[in-house]
N, C-alpha and C positions, 0 to 999 in steps of 0.2 A: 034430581036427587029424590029419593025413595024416602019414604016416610021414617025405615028404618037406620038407613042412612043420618037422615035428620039429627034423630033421636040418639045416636051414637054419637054424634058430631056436638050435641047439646050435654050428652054427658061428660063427653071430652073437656070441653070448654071448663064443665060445671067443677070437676075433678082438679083441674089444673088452677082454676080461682080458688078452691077449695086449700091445695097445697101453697098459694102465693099467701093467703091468708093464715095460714100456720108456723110453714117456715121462714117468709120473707122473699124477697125477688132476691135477698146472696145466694142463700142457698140455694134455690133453684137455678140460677147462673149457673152456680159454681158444680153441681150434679151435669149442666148440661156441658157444660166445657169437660167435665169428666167423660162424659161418653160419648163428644163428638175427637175426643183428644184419644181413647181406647179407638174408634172407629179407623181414626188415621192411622194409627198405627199396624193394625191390624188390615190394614188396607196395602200401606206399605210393603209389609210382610209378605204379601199375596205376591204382591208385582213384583217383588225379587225374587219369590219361589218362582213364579212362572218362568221369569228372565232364565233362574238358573236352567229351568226343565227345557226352556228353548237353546240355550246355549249346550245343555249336552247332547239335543237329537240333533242339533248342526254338526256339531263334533262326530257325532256317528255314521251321521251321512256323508263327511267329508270322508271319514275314513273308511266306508263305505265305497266311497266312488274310487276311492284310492288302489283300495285292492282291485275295484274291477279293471282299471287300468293298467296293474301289473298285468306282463303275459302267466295265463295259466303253466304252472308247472306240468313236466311231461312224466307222466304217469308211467307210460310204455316206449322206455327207449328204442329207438330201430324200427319204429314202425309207423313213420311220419311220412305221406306221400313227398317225392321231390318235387322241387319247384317247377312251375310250370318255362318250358324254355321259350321266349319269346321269339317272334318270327318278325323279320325285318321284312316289307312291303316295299 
């Protein structure tokens, strides 16, 4: 730990007794339960946007795969080589 490390770490401390000493250990509970209670939710929020954002590129892809599996439509009727005729050995 770096000296300035330290000395941030010693402000921190100093800051946070500072505020126990003002408002009380409720209120400071009750601030951090506040903003670990925004955190979750906001966390929450995340995970179902992404869910949703994965569920629609699976959707896309499935539909995706889907057309490539239809046969292509024929563009130029009459102009399709014939089948090749198989030769019995």
């Amino acid at each position: 730990m770096t000296a300035d490390q330290l000395a941030a770490a010693i402000d921190a401390y100093t800051w946070l007794d500072t505020q126990l000493a003002v408002f009380g250990p409720g209120v400071i509970l009750a601030v951090g339960f506040q903003i670990l209670w925004r955190a979750t939710w906001r966390t929450l929020d995340r995970l179902a946007d992404a869910h949703a954002r994965l569920t629609a590129a699976r959707e896309l892809l499935a539909d995706t795969r889907a057309a490539d599996a239809r046969p292509a439509e024929d563009t130029q009727p009459g102009t399709d080589t014939p089948p090749r005729k198989e030769t019995e050995t």
